[in-house]
Backbone as CSV, one residue per row, in Angstrom:
resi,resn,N_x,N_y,N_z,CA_x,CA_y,CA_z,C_x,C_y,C_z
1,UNK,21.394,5.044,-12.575,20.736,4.946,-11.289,19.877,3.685,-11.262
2,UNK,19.780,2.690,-9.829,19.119,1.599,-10.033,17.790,1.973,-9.547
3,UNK,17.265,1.897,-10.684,15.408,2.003,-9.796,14.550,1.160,-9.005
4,UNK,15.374,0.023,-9.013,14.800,-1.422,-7.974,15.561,-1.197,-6.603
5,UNK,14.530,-1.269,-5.574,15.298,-0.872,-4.139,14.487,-1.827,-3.478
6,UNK,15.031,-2.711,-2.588,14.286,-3.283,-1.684,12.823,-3.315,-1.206
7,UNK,12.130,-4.445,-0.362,10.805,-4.032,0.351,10.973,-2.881,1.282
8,UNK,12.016,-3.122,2.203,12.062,-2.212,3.449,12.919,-1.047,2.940
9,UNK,13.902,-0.574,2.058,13.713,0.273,1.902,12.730,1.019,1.127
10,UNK,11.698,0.821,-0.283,10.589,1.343,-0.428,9.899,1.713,1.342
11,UNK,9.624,0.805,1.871,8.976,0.707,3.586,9.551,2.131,4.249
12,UNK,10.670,2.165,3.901,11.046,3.331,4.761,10.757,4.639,4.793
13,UNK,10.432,4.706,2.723,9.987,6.246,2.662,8.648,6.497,2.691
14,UNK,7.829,5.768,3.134,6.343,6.042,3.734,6.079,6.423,4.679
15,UNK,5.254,7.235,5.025,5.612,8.446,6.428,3.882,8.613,6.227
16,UNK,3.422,8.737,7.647,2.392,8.981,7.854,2.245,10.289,6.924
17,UNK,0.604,10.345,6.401,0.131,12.027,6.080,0.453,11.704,4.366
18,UNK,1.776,10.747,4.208,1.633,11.001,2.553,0.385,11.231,1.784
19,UNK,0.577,10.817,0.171,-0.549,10.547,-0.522,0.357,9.296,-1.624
20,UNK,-0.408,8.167,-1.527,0.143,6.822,-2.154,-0.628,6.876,-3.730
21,UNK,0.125,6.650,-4.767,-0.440,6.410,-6.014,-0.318,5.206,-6.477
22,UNK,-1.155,4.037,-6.388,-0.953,2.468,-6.571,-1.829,2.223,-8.570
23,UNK,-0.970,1.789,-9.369,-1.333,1.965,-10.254,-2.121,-0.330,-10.308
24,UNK,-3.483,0.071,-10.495,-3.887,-1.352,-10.730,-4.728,-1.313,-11.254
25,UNK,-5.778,-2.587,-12.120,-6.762,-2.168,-12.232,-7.853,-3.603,-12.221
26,UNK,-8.399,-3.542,-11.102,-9.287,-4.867,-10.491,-8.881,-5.383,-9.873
27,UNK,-7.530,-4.923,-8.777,-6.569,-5.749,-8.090,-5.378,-6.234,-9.060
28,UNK,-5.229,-6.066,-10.416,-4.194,-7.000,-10.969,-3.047,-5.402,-11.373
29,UNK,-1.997,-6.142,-10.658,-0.775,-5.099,-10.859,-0.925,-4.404,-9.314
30,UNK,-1.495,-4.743,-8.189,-1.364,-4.147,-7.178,0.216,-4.512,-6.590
31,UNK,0.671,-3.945,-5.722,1.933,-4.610,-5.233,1.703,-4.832,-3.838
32,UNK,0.551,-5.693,-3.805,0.069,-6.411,-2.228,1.398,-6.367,-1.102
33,UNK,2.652,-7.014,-1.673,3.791,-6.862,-0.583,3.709,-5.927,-0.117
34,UNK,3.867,-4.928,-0.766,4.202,-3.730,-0.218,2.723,-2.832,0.518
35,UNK,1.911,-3.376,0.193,0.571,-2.881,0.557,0.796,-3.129,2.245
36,UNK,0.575,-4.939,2.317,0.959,-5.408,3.691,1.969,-4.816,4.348
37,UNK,2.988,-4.089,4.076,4.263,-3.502,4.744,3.846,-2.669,5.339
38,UNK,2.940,-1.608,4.186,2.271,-0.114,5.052,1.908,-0.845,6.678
39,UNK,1.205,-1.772,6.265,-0.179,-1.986,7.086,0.446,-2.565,8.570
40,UNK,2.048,-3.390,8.307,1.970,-3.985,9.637,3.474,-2.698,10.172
41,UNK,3.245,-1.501,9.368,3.986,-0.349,10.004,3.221,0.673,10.843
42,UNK,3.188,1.221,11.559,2.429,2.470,12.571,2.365,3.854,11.283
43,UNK,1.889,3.537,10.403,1.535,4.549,9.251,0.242,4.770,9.339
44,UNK,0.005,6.404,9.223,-1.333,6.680,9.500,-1.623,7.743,8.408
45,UNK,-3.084,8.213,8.273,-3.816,9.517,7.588,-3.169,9.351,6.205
46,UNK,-3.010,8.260,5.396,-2.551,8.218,4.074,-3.481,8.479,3.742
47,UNK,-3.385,9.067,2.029,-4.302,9.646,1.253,-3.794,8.913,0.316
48,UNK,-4.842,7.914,-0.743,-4.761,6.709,-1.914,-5.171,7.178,-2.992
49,UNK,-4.333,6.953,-3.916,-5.133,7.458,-5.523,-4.560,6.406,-6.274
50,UNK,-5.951,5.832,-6.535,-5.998,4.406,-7.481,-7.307,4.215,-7.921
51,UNK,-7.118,3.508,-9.315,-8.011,3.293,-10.228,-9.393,2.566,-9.770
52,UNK,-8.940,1.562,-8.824,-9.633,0.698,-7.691,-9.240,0.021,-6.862
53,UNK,-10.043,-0.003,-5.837,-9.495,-1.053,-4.623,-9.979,-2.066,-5.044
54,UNK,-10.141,-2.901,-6.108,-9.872,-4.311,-6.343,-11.225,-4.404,-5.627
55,UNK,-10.537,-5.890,-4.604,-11.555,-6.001,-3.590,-11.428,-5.572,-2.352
56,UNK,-12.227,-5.946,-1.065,-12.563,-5.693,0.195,-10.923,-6.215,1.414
57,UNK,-10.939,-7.279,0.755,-9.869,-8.142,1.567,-8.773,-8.407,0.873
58,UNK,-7.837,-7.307,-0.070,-6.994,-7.744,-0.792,-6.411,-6.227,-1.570
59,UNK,-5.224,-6.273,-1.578,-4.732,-5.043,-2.039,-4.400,-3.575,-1.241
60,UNK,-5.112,-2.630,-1.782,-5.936,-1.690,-1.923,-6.785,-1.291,-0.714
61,UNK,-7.695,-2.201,-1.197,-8.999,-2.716,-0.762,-8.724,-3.051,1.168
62,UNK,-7.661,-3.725,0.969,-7.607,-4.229,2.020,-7.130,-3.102,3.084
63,UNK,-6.107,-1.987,2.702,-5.776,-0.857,3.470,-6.280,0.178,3.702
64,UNK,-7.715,0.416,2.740,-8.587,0.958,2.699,-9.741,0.779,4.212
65,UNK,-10.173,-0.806,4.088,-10.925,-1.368,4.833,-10.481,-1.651,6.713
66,UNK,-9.183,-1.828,6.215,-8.473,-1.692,7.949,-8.089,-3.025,8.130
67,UNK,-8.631,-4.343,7.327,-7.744,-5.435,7.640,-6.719,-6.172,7.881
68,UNK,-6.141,-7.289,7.989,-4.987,-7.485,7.559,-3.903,-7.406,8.827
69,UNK,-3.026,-6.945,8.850,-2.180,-7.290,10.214,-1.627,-6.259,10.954
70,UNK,-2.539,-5.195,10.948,-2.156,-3.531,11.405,-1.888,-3.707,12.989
71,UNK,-1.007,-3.650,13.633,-0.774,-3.438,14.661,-1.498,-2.241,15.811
C-alpha cells in the first residue's frame, strides 16, 4: 500500500468537526502546506492535538489564531 497521497487528496479527508494530530515541535516538522490547505478550505470546529503551535503566524499557530487565507 502507498502511504504518500497527494496535497488535495490528504485535503479531501478533512471534514469539518474532526480532531487533527500535527506531530511538531517549535514549528519544526509542521506540514505548513497542508496546514494552509485546511485554512483556504470552508473547514470548521476542528479540534488540534499538538505538542505546540510553534508560533502566532506560522503553522499551527497560524490555524489556531485565524490568519492566513481563510476564506
Amino acid at each position: 500500500m502507498n502511504k504518500v497521497v497527494s496535497r488535495e487528496t490528504a485535503l479531501e479527508r478533512v471534514k469539518s468537526g474532526q480532531t487533527l494530530m500535527v506531530g511538531d515541535f517549535l514549528a519544526t516538522g509542521t506540514p505548513e502546506y497542508l496546514i494552509d490547505g485546511v485554512m483556504e478550505r470552508d473547514i470548521s470546529a476542528l479540534t488540534m492535538i499538538s505538542c505546540t503551535t510553534g508560533m502566532p503566524d506560522k503553522g499551527c499557530g497560524n490555524l489556531i489564531v485565524g490568519n492566513g487565507s481563510r476564506k
